[in-house]
FIPAGU-279593 format. One record per residue (C-alpha): chain; x, y, z. Coordinates in nm, 3 decimals. Example, Ala and Ser with C-alpha at 12.3 -4.5 7.8 and 13.67 -1.06 7.14 Angstrom:
REM residues 2
<node chain="A" x="1.230" y="-0.450" z="0.780"/>
<node chain="A" x="1.367" y="-0.106" z="0.714"/>
***
This chain:
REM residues 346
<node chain="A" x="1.631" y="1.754" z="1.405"/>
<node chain="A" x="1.685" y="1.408" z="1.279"/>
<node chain="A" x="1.523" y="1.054" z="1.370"/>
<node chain="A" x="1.694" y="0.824" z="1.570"/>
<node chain="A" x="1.730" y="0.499" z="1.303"/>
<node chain="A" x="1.689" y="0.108" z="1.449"/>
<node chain="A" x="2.021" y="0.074" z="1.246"/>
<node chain="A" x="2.174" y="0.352" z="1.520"/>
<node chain="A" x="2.065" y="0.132" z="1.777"/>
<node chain="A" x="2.314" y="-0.209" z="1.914"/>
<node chain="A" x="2.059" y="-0.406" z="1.962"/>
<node chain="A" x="2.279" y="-0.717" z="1.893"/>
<node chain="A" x="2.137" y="-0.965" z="2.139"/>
<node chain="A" x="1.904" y="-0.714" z="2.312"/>
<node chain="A" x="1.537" y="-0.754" z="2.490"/>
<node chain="A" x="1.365" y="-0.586" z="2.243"/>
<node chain="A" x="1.002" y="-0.494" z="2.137"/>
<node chain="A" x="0.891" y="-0.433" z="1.818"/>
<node chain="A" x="0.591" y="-0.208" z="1.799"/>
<node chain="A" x="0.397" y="-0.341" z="1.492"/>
<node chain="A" x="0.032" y="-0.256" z="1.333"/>
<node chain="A" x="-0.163" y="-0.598" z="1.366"/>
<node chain="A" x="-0.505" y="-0.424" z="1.384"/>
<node chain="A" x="-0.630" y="-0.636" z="1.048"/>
<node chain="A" x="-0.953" y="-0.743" z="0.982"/>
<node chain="A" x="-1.040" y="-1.112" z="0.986"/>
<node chain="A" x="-1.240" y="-1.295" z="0.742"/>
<node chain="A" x="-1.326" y="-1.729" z="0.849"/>
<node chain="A" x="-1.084" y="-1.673" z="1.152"/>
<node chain="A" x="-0.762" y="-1.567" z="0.882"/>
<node chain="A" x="-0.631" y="-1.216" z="0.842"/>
<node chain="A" x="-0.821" y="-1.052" z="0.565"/>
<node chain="A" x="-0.546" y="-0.809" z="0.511"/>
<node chain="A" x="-0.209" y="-0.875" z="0.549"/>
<node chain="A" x="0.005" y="-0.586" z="0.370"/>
<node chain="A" x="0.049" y="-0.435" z="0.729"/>
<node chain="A" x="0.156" y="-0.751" z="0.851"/>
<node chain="A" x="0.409" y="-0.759" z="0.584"/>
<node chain="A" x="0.508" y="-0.461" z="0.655"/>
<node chain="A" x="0.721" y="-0.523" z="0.996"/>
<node chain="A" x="0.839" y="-0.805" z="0.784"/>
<node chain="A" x="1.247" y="-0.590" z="0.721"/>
<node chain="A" x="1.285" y="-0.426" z="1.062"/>
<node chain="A" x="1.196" y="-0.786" z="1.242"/>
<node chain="A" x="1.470" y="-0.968" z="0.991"/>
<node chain="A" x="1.660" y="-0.708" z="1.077"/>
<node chain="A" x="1.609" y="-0.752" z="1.465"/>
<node chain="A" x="1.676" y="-1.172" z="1.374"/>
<node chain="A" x="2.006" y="-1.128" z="1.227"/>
<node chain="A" x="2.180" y="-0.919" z="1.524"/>
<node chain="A" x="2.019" y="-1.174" z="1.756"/>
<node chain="A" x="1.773" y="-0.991" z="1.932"/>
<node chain="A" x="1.502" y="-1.170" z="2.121"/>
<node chain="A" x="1.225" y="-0.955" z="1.985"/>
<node chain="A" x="0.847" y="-0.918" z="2.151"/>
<node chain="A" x="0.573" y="-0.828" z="1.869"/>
<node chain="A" x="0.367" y="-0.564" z="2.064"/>
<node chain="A" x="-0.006" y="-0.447" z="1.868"/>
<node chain="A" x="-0.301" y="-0.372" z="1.962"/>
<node chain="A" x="-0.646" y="-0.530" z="1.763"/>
<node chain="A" x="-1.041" y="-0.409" z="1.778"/>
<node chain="A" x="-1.183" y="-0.184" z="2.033"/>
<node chain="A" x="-1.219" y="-0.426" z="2.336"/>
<node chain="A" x="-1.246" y="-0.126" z="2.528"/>
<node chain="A" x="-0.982" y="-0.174" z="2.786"/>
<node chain="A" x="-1.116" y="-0.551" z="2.919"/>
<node chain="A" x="-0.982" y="-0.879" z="2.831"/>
<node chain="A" x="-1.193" y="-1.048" z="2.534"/>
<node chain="A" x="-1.128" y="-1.360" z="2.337"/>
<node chain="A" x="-1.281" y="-1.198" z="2.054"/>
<node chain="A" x="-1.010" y="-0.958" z="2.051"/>
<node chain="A" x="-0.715" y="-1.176" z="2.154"/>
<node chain="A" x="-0.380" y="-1.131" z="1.901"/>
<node chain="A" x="-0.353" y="-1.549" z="1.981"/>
<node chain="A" x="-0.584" y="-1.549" z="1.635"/>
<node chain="A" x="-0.330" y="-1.363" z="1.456"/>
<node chain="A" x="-0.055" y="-1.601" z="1.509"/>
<node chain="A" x="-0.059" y="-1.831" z="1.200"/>
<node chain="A" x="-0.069" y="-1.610" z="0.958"/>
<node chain="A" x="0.236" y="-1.397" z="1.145"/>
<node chain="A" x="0.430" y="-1.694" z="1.074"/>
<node chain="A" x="0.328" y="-1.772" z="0.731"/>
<node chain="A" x="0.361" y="-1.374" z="0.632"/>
<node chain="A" x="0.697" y="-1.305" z="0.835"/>
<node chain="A" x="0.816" y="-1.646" z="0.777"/>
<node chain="A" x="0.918" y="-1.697" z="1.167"/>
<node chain="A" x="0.801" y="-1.906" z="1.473"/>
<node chain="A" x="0.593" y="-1.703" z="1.676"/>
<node chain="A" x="0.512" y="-1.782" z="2.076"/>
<node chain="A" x="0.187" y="-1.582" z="2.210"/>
<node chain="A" x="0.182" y="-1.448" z="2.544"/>
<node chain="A" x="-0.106" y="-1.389" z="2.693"/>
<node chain="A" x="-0.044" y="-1.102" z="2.849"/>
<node chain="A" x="0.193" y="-0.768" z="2.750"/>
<node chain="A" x="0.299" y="-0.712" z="3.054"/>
<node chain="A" x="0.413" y="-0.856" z="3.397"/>
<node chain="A" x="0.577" y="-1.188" z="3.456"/>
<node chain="A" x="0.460" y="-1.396" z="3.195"/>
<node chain="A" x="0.638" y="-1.173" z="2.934"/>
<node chain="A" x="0.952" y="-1.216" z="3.154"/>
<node chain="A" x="0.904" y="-1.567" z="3.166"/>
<node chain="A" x="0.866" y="-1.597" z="2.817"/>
<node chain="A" x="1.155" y="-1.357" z="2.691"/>
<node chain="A" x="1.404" y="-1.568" z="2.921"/>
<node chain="A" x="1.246" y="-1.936" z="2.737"/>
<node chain="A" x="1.300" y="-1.787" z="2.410"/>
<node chain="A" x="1.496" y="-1.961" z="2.170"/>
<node chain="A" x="1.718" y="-1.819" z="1.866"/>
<node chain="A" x="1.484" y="-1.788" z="1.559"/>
<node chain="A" x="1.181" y="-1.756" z="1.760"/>
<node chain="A" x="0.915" y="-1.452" z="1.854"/>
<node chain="A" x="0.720" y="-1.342" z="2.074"/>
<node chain="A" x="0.362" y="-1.204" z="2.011"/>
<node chain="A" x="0.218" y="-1.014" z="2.342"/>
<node chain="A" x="-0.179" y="-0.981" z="2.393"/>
<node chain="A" x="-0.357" y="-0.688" z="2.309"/>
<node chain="A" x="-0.237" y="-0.376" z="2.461"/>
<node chain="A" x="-0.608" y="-0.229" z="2.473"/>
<node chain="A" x="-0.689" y="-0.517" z="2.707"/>
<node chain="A" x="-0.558" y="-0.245" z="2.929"/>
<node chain="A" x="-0.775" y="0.034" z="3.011"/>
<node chain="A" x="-0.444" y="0.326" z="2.981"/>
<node chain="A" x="-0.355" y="0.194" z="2.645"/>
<node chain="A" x="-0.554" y="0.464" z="2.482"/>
<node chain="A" x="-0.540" y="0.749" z="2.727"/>
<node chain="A" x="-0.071" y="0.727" z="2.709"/>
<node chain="A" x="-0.110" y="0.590" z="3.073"/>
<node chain="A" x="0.235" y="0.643" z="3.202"/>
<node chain="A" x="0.232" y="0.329" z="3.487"/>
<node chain="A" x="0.077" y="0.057" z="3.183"/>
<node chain="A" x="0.366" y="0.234" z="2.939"/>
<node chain="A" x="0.602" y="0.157" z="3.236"/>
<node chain="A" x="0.530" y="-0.193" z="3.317"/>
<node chain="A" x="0.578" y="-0.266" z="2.882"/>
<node chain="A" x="0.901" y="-0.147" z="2.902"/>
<node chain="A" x="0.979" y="-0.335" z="3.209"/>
<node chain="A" x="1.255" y="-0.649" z="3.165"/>
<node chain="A" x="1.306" y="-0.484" z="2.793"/>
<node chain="A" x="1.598" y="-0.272" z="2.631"/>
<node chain="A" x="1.526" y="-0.113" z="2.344"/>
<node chain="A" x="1.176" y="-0.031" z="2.183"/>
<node chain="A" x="1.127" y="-0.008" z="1.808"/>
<node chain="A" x="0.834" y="0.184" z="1.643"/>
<node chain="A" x="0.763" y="0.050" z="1.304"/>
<node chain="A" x="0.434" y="0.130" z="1.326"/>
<node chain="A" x="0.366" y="0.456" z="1.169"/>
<node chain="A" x="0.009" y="0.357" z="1.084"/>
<node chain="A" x="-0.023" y="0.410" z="1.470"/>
<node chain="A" x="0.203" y="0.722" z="1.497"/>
<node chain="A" x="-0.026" y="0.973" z="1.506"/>
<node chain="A" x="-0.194" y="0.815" z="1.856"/>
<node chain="A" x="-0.033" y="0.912" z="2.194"/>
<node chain="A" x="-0.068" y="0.601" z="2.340"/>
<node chain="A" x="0.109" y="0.399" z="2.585"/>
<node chain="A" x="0.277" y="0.148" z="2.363"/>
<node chain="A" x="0.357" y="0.445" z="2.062"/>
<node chain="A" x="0.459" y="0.724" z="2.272"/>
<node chain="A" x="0.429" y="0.636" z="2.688"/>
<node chain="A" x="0.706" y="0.356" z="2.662"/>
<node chain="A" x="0.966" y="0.553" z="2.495"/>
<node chain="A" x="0.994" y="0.752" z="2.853"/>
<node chain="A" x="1.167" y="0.489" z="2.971"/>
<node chain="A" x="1.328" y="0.264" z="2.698"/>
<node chain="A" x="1.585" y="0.374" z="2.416"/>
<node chain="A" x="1.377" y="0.399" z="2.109"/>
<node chain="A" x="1.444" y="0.394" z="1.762"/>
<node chain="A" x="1.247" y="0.418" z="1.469"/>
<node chain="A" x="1.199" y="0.123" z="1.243"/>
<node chain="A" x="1.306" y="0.061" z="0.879"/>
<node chain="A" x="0.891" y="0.058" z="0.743"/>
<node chain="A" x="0.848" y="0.408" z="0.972"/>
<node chain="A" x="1.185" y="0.542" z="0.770"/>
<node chain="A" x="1.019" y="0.452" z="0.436"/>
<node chain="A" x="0.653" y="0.571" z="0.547"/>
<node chain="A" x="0.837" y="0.928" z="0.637"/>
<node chain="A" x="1.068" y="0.922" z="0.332"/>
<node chain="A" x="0.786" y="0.854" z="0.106"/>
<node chain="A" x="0.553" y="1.057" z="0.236"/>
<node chain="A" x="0.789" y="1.376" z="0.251"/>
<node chain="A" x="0.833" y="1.320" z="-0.140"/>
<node chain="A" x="0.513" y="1.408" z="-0.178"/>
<node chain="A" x="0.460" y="1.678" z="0.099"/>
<node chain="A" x="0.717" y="1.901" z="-0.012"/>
<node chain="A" x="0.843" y="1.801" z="-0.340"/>
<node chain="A" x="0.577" y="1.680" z="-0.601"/>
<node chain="A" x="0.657" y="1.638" z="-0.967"/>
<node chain="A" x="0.426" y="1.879" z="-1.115"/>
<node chain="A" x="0.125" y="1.850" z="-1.254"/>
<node chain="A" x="-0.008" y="1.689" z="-0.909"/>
<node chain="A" x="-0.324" y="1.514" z="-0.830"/>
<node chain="A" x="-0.450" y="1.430" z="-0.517"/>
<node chain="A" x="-0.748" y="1.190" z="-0.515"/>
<node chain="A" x="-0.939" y="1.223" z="-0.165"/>
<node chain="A" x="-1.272" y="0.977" z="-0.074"/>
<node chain="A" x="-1.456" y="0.748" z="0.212"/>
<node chain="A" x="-1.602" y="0.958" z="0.450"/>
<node chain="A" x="-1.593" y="1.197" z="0.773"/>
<node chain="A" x="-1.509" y="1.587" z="0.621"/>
<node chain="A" x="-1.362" y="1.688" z="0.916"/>
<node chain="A" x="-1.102" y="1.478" z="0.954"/>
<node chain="A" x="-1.054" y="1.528" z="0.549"/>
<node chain="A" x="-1.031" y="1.881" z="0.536"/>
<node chain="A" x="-0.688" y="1.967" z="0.646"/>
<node chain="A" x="-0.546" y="1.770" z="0.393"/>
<node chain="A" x="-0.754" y="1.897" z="0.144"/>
<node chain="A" x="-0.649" y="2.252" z="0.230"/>
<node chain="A" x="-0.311" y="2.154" z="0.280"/>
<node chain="A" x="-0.327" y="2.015" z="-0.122"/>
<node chain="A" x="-0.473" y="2.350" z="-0.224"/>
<node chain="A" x="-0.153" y="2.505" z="-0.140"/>
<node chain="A" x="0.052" y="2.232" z="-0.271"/>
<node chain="A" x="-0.118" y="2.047" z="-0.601"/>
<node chain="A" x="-0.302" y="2.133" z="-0.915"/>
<node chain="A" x="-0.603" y="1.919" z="-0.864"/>
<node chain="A" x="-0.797" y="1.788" z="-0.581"/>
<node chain="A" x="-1.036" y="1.540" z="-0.660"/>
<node chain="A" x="-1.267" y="1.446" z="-0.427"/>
<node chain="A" x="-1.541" y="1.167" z="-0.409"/>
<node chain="A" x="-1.721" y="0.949" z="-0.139"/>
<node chain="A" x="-1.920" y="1.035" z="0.126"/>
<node chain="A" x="-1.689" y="1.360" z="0.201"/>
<node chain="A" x="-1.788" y="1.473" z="-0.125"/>
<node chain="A" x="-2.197" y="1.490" z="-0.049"/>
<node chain="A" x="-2.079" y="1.629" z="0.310"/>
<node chain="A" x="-1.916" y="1.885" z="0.151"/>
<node chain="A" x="-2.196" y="1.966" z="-0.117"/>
<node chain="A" x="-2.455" y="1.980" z="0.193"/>
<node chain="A" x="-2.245" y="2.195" z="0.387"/>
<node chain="A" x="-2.183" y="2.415" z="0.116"/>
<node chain="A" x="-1.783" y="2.399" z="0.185"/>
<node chain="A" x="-1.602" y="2.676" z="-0.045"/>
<node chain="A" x="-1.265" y="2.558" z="-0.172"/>
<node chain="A" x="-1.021" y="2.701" z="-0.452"/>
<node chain="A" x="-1.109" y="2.602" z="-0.780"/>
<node chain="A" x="-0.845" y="2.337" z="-0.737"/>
<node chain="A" x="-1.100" y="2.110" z="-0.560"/>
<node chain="A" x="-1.309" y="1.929" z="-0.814"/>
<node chain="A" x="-1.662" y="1.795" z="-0.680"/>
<node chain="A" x="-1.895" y="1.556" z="-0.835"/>
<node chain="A" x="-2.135" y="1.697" z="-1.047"/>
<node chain="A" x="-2.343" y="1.360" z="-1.114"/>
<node chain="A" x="-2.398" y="1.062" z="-0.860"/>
<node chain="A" x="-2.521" y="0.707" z="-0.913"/>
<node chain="A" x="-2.827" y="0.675" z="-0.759"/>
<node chain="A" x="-2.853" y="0.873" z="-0.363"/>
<node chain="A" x="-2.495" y="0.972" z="-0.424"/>
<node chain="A" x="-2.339" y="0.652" z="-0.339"/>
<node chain="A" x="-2.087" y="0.679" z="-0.624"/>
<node chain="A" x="-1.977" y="0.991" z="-0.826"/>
<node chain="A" x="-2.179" y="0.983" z="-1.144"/>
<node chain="A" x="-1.993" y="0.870" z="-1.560"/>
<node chain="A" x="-1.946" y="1.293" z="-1.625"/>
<node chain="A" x="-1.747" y="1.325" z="-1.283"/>
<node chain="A" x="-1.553" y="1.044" z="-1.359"/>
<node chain="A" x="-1.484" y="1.109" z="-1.723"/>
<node chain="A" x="-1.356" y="1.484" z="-1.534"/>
<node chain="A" x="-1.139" y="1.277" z="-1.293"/>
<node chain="A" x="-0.985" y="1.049" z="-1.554"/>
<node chain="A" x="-0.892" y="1.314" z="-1.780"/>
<node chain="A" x="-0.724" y="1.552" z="-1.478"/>
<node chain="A" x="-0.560" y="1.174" z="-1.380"/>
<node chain="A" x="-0.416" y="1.129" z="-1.764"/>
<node chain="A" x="-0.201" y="1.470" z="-1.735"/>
<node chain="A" x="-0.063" y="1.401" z="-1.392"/>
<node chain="A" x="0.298" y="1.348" z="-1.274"/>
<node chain="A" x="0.245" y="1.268" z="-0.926"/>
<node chain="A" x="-0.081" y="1.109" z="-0.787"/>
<node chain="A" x="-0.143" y="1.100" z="-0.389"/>
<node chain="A" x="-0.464" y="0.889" z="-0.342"/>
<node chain="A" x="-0.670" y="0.785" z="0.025"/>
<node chain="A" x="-1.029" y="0.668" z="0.026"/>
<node chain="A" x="-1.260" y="0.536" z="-0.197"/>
<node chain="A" x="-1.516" y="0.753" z="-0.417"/>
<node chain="A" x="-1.801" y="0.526" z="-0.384"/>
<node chain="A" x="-1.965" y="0.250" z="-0.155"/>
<node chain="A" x="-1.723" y="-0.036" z="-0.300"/>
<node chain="A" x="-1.836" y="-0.227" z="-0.046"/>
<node chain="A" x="-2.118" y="-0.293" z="-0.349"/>
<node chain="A" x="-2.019" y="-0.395" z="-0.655"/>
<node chain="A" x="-2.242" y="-0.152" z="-0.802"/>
<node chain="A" x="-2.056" y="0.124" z="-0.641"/>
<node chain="A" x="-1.765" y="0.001" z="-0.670"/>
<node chain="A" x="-1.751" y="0.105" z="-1.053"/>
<node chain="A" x="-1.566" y="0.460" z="-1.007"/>
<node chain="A" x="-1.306" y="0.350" z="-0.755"/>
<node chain="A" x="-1.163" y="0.031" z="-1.010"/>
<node chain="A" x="-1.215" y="0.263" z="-1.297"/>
<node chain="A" x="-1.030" y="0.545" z="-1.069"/>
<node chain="A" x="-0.737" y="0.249" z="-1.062"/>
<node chain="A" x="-0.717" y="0.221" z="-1.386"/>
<node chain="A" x="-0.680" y="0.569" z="-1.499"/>
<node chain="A" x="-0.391" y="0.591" z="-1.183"/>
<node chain="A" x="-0.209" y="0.285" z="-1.322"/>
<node chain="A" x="-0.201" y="0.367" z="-1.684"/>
<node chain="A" x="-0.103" y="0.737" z="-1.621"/>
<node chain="A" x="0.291" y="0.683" z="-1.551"/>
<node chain="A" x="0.288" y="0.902" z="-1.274"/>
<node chain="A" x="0.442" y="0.851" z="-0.937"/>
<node chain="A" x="0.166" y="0.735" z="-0.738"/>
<node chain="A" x="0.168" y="0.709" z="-0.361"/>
<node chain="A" x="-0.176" y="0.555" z="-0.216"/>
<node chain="A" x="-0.306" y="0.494" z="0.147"/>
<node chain="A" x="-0.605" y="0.415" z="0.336"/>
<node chain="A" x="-0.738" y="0.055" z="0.475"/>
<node chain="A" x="-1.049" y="0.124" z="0.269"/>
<node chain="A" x="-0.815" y="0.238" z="-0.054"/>
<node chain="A" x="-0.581" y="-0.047" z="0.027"/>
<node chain="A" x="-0.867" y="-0.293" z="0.007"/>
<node chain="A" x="-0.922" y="-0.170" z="-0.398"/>
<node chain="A" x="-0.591" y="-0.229" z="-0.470"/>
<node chain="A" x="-0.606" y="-0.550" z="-0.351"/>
<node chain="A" x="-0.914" y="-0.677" z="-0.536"/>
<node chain="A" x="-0.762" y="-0.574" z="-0.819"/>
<node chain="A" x="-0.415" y="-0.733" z="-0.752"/>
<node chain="A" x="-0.245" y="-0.427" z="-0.754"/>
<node chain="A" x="-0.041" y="-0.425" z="-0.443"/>
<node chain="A" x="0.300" y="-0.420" z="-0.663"/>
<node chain="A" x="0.161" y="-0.208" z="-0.967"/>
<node chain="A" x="0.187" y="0.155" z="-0.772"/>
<node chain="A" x="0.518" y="0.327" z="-0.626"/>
<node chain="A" x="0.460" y="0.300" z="-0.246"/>
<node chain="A" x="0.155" y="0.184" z="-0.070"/>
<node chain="A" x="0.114" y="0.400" z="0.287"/>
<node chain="A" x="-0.010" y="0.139" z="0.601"/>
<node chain="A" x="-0.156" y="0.473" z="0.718"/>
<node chain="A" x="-0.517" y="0.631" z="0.656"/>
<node chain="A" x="-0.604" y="0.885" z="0.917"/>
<node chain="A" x="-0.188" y="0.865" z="1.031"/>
<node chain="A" x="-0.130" y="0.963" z="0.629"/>
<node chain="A" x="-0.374" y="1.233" z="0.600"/>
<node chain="A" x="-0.186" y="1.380" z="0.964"/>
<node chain="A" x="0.146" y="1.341" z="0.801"/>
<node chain="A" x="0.008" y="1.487" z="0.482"/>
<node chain="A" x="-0.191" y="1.775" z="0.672"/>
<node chain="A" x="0.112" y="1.913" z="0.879"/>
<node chain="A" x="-0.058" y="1.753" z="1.251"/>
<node chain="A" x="0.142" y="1.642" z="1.494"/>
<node chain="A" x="0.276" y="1.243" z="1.508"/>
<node chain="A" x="0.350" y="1.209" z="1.840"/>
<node chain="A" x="0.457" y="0.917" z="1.762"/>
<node chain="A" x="0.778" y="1.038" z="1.559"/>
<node chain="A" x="0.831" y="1.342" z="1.753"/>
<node chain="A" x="0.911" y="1.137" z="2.055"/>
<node chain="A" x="1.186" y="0.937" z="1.835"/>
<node chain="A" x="1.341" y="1.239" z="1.730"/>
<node chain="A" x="1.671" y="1.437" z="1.802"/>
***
């Protein structure tokens, strides 16, 4: 099977919508994130220079399927601009006439930004009527969200029923990448797993047993796993001292990590192994950086939460490929299904 590419795809002067990841968090009314934004950044200059009239289509928050300011993409739309370097026009709605109205207005150079798709109820639940009406006056639909891929939702998998759909050139890289890693790691291999919820941690875990030499693992899914007395391979290394009530791995686990880091060829990282969110706990995670960028290995890191250490330490462009994907990453990683991919493949 192969995936069907947005460069397959004539979508030289096409209706076309661009399924992005907006779903940022917002600090003073500004996106306090913006590498996802970025991100849709190719496939939309892409879109531009066949001269496509291209609709941005995201969701953002839980509203929980009602229309709420609080929630609207319209607060998104200056730093689009500034990040993608285009002239975006909301819509305040992602479906129905105003989006026809607005595709027919649009000029050459300009985008359009639809509302938030979970201002609709079937959004979440792949409701096959709301997936029809986004399709509706369009031609093609891109995915370049693969952040999003492992939802079956109306706008990932519901409107590809009923529009060509391609994959876009960030999903292309997010698969390419991630395969590397998967299947064919440089050995010795370290995969660094933190932040919280065990369950939805401990396929990948079990899926790096099989595949790497260590498994590091800190966070909150580190004291969930101590307290449920979880048995892994040796392979797995858990803290064996904490900073104060085991809200950061203690200085003899991390001295552990850093030396298992040092010897690596190949580093996979998602979620932090303490509460960054305080500086005080913050201490293993940007020391956890550290060890990753001086080790010279390829290193492949995901997570919002992961993403947000990088960051702070203005390291964006110091590692080999930063995933947009947490839980999507850990499913790709894991072997679960991506609906979202499946449906664009061939």
């Amino acid at each position: 099977m192969s995936l069907r590419k947005i460069q397959d795809a004539d979508v030289a002067g096409k209706k076309v919508i661009l399924r992005v990841d907006f779903n940022v968090s917002l600090e003073n009314g500004r996106a306090k994130e913006t590498f996802k934004i970025k991100a849709a950044k190719e496939s939309l200059d892409y879109l531009l220079r066949k001269k496509a009239k291209v609709a941005l289509l995201s969701y953002f928050g839980r509203p929980r399927g009602k229309v709420d300011p609080e929630f609207s993409m319209e607060q998104l739309v200056l730093d689009v601009e500034e990040l993608l370097c285009v002239k975006i026009k909301f819509v305040p709605d992602c479906i129905g006439e105003k989006v026809k109205e607005a595709m027919e207005k649009l000029q050459e150079g300009e985008v359009l930004m639809l509302e938030n798709a979970r201002f609709y109820s079937g959004e979440d639940n792949n409701d096959k009527d709301l997936a029809k009406n986004m399709a509706e006056g369009f031609e093609i639909f891109i995915n370049d969200a693969f952040s999003q891929s492992h939802r079956n939702q109306s706008s990932i998998t519901g409107i590809t029923e009923f529009l060509p759909s391609f994959a876009g050139c960030r999903l292309q890289e997010e698969i390419a990448e991630l395969t590397i890693v998967k299947d064919h790691p440089i050995h010795p291999a370290v995969a660094i797993i933190g932040g919280a919820k065990i369950e939805t941690k401990l396929p990948v875990i079990k899926f790096f047993e099989e595949k790497y030499d260590y498994i590091l693992v800190g966070g909150k899914i580190a004291n969930e796993a101590l307290d449920q007395k979880i048995k892994f391979s040796e392979k797995v290394i858990l803290p064996i001292d904490f900073i104060d009530d085991r809200l950061d791995i203690g200085p003899k686990t991390l001295e552990k990590f850093k030396q298992i880091i040092a010897t690596a060829k190949t580093i996979v990282w998602n979620g932090p192994t303490g509460k960054f969110e305080e500086e005080k706990y913050a201490v293993s995670s940007n020391k956890i950086l550290e060890a990753i960028l001086s080790s010279g290995a390829y290193v492949l890191i995901g997570g919002g939460e992961t993403l947000e250490i990088l960051e702070r330490n203005d390291a964006m462009e110091k590692v080999d490929f930063v995933s947009t994907g947490g839980g999507a990453m850990l499913d790709y990683l894991g072997g679960e299904k991506m609906p979202g991919i499946e449906t664009l493949m061939i």
